[in-house]
N, C-alpha and C positions, 0 to 999 in steps of 0.2 A: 235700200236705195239702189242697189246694187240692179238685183231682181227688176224694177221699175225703168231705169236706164235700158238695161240691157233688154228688155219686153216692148217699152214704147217708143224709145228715141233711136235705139238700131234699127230693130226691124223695121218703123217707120219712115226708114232714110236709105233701108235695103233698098225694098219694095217701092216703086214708082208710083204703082196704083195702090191709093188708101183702103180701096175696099179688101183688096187683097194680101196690105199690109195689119187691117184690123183681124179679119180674120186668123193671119197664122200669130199676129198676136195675141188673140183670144184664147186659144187651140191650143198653141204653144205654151203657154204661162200655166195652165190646168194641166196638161200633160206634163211638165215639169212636176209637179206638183205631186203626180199619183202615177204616170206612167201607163202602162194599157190595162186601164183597173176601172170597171165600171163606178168607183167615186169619183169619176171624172165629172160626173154630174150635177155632183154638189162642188166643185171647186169653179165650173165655168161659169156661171152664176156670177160667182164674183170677180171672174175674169173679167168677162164684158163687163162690166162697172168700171173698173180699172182702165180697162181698155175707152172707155165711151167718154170718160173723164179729159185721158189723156189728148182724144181725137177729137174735143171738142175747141179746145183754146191752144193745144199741143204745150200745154203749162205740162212741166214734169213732176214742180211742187205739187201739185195739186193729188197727183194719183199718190206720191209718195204719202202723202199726209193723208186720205183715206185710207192706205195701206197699212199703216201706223194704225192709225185708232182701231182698224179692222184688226188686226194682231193682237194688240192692248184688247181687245175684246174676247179673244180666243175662248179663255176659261170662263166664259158662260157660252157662246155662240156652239162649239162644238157638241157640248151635252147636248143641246138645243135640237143641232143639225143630227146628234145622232137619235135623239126618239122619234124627230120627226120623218128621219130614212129609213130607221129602225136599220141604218149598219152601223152598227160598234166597233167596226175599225178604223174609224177616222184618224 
């Protein structure tokens, strides 16, 4: 919950301009995530979702509770994510 706050309803109330507020929220919540680590690639994927959820109705339940199921999904999504990147250090 924490994560979702802090990614969509700050930054989105920093930032005056949305596009520029989706952006470093997209950016930002994957770089939290991995840091300057080319897996950045598989986590922004689901940033933007998060992100595109939050920016469409500016609902915070909503991204939290994909965020959830997306996490409760973890131990199968990750093996998933990793033969198909083929990096085993997720």
């Amino acid at each position: 919950m924490f994560e979702e706050a802090a990614f969509r309803t700050t930054i989105y109330r920093f930032f005056k301009n949305d596009k520029i507020a989706y952006i470093v929220s997209c950016v930002g919540f994957a770089w939290m995530h991995t840091g300057p680590n080319p897996i950045l690639i598989v986590y922004l994927p689901m940033s933007i979702v998060l992100t595109s959820i939050y920016h469409r109705r500016r609902v915070l339940g909503e991204s939290i509770l994909v965020h959830g199921v997306f996490n409760a999904l973890l131990p199968i999504v990750i093996p998933l994510l990793q033969v198909i990147t083929g990096l085993y250090y997720l």
